[in-house]
C-alpha positions as CSV (number, residue, x, y, z in Angstrom):
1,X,142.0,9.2,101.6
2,X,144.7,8.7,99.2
3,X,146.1,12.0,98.4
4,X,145.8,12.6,94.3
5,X,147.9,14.6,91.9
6,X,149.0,17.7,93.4
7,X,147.8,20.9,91.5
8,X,144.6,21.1,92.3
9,X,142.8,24.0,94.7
10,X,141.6,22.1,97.9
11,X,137.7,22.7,98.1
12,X,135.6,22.9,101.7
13,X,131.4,22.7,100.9
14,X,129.6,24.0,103.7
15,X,126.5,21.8,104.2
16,X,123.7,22.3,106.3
17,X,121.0,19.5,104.7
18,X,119.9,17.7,102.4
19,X,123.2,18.1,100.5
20,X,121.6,18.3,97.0
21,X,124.4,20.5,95.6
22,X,127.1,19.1,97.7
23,X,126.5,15.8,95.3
24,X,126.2,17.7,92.3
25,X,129.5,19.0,93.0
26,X,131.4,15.3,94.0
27,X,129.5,14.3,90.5
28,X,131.6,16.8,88.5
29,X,134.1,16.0,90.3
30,X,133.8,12.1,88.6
31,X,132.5,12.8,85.6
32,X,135.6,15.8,84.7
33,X,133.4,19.5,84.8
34,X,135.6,19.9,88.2
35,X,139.0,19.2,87.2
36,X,141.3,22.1,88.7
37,X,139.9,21.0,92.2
38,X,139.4,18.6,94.6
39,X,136.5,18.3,97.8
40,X,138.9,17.8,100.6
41,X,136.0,18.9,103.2
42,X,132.7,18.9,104.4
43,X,131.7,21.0,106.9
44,X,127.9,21.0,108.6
45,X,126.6,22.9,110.8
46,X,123.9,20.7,111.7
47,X,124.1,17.5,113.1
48,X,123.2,14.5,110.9
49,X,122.9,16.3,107.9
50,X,122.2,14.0,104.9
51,X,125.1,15.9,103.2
52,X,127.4,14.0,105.6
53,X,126.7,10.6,104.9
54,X,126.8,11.7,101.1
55,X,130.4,12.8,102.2
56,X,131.2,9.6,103.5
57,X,129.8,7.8,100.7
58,X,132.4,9.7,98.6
59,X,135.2,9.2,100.9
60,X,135.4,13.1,102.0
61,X,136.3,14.2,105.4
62,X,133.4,15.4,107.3
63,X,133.1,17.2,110.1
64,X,130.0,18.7,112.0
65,X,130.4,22.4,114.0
66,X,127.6,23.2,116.4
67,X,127.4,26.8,117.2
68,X,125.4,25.8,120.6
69,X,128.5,24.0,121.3
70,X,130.3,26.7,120.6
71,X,128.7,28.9,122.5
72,X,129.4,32.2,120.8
73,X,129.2,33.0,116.5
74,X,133.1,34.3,116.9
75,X,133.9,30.9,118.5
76,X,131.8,28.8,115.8
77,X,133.4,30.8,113.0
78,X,136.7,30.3,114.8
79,X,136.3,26.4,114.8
80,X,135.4,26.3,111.0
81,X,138.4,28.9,110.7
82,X,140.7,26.0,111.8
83,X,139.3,23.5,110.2
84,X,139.4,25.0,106.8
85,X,143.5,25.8,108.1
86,X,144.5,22.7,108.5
87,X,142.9,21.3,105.9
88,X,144.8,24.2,103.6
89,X,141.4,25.0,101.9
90,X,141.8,27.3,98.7
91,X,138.1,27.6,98.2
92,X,135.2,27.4,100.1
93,X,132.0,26.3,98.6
94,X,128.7,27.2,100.7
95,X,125.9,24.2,99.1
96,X,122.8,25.4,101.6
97,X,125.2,26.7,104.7
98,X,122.2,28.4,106.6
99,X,124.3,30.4,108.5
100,X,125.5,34.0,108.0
101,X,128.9,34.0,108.2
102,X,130.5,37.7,109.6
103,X,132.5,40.1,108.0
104,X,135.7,39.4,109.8
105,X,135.5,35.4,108.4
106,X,134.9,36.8,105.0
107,X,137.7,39.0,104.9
108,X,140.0,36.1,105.9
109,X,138.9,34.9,102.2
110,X,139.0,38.0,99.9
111,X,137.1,36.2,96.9
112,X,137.6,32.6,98.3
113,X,134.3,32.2,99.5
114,X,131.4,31.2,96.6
115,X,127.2,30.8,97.8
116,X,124.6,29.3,95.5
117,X,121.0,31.0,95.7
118,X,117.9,30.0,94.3
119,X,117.0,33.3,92.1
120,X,118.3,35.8,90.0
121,X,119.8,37.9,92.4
122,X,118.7,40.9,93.4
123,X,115.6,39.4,92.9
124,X,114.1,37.4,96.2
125,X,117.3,37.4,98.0
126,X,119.3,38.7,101.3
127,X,117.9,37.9,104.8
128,X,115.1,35.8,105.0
129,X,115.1,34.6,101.9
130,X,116.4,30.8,101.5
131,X,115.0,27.5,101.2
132,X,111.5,27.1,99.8
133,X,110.8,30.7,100.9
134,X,112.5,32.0,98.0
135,X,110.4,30.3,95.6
136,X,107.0,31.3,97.5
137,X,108.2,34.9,97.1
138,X,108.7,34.3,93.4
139,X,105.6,32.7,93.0
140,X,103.4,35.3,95.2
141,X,105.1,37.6,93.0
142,X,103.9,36.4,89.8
143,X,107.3,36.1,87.9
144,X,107.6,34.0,84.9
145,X,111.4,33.6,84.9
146,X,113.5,32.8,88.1
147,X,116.6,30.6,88.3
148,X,120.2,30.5,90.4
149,X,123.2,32.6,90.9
150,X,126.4,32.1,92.0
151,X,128.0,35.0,93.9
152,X,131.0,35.5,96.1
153,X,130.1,35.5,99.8
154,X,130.8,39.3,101.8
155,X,129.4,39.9,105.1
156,X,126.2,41.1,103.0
157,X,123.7,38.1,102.5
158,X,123.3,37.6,98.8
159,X,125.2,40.7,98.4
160,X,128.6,39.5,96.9
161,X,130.1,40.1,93.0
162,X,127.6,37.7,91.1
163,X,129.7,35.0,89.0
164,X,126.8,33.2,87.1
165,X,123.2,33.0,86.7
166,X,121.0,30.7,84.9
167,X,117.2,31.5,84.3
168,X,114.1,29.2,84.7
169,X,111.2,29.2,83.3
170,X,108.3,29.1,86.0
171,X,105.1,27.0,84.7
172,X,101.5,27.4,85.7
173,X,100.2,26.0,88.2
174,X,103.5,25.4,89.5
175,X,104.2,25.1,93.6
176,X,107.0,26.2,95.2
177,X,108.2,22.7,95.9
178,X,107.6,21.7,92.2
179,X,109.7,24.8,91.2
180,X,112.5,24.6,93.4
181,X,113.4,21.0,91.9
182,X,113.1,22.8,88.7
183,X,116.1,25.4,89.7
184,X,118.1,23.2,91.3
185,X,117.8,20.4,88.2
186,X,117.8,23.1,85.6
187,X,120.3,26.1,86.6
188,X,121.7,24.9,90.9
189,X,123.0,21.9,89.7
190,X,124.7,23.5,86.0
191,X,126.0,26.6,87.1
192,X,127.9,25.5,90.8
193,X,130.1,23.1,89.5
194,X,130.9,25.0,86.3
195,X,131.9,28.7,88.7
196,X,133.6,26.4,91.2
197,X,135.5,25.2,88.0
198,X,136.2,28.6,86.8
199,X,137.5,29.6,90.3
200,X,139.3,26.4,91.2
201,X,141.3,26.6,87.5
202,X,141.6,31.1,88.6
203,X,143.5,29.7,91.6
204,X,145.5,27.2,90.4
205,X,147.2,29.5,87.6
206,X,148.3,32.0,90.0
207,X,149.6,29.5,92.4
């Protein structure tokens, strides 16, 4: 890839899917919302993840860490570690990473490190809650408002500073299915590329 304009923080997204949000992210990237950084890397930790032919498609580097492979959780964090080294990643964006990272790889990036989650944290979040399980608790619960946050990512999950939150509004009759395409279309999609703008334009002043 050709390298662009210098100035800009170098971004990692850490995939594990589908790669909904890792898309919406290369689309701001396009269409000007992320303009203070650039998507040098994709990391999965799952192999043939959808999110790393949409990496392709995009002409981002992309590169799959197994932690079977790796045999340990010290040794997979290790191998993401040197990835994101050599690559000189500024920020690391976590788009559906389903795996708890540990304290000692957080503190390696004091406020580096950004998660999107599918509520309005503290609500329906920490361990256990991800995917479509979120949105079942929400529903079971009988909420009428849910939506995303953006937090920074400690060895806490979903425990991090919160950056931004969007609500959404849930409908009757609604499934969790039906409403997570609602968050991620109304508030996911909005609110990760404008924080990773916000962070990105943070870093690039004080460089």
């Amino acid at each position: 890839m050709l390298e662009k304009g210098g100035g800009k923080a170098r971004i990692a997204v850490l995939v594990s899917g589908g790669g909904t949000n890792l898309q919406a992210l290369i689309d701001a990237e396009k269409s000007g919302i992320i303009r203070s950084g650039e998507i040098v890397l994709v990391i999965s930790n799952k192999a043939g993840a959808y999110a790393l032919e949409r990496a392709a498609k995009a002409g981002i580097k992309a590169e799959t860490v197994l932690l079977k492979e790796a045999g340990t959780q010290e040794a997979f964090e290790e191998r993401i570690l040197k990835l994101l080294d050599e690559n000189s990643i500024d920020l690391i964006v976590m788009a559906g990473f389903m795996s708890i990272l540990s304290g000692s790889f957080t503190n390696r990036y004091p406020d580096r490190i950004i998660n999107i989650h599918p509520s309005l944290i503290p609500s329906f979040c920490g361990k256990g809650f991800y995917g479509l399980h979120v949105h079942e608790a929400a529903l079971e619960y009988g909420v009428k408002v849910t939506g995303a946050t953006v937090h920074f990512v400690n060895e806490i999950p979903d425990g991090g500073r919160i950056i931004k939150q969007k609500a959404v509004e849930v409908m009757d009759g609604d499934t969790p299915e039906v409403l997570q395409k609602r968050v991620m279309e109304q508030a996911e999609w909005i609110i990760l590329p404008e924080a990773t703008e916000e962070i990105c334009a943070e870093i690039v002043r004080g460089k």
